[in-house]
C-alpha positions, -999 to 999 in steps of 0.1 A, spaced: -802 283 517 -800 249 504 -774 262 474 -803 263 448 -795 284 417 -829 308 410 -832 315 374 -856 346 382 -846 372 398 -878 387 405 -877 410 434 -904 438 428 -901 459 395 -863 454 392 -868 415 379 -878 426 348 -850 453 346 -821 430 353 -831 400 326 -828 428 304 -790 445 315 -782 409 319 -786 403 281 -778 435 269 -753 454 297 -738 472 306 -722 451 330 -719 477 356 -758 483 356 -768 451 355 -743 437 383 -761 469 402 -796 458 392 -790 424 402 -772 435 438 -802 454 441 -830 424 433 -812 403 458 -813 429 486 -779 426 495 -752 452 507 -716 448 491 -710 436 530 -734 408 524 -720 404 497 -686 398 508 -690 380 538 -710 351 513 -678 347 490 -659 349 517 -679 316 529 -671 306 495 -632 309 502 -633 336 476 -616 374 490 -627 404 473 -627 440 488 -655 464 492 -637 490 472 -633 465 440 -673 453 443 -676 489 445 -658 498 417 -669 470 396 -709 483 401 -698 516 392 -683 511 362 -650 528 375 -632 493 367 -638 455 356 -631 419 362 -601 417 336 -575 393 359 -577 356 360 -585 361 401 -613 387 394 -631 362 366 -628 333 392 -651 359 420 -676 368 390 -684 329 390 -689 328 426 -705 362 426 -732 351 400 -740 322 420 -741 346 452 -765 369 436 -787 343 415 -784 349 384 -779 322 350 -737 314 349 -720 335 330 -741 361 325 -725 391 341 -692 375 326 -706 373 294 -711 412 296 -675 422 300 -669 407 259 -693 438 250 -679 470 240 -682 497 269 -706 522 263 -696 561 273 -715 577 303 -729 608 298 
């Protein structure tokens, strides 16, 4: 890849479904819906921030789709920007989730 930035994400019928999380959240289903567009494992994943000189461990990407935890710490803002980029969505919009109140599961 050439480094483009894609503003559509449209990869079968999730496009649709992540420009709508990614205006409305939560942020753990849309950072799953937009892993999923892209078609990327969390070891993809990694291994392209890593490229980016930016570390982050399966078990926090993990964590961070599943809701169990988010990007509070200066550190784990910095790999949202990168991770955005990585997974071709508009800046800030996964980051701009996290200032939205959580919503209870179940």
């Amino acid at each position: 890849m050439t480094g483009q930035r894609t503003r559509t994400i449209d990869r079968g019928a999730t496009g649709q479904d992540v420009e709508r999380l990614l205006e409305s959240g939560p942020f753990e289903a849309a950072l799953r819906a937009a892993i999923r567009a892209r078609g990327l494992g969390l070891d993809r994943i990694r291994y392209r921030l890593r490229g980016r000189g930016v570390s982050i461990s399966l078990a926090t990407l993990s964590h961070w789709q599943s809701g169990r935890c988010r990007p509070e710490r200066a550190e784990s803002l910095l790999v949202l920007d990168h991770l955005e980029e990585v997974l071709e969505v508009p800046p800030g919009s996964l980051t701009h989730l996290l200032s939205l109140p959580r919503t209870k599961a179940g």
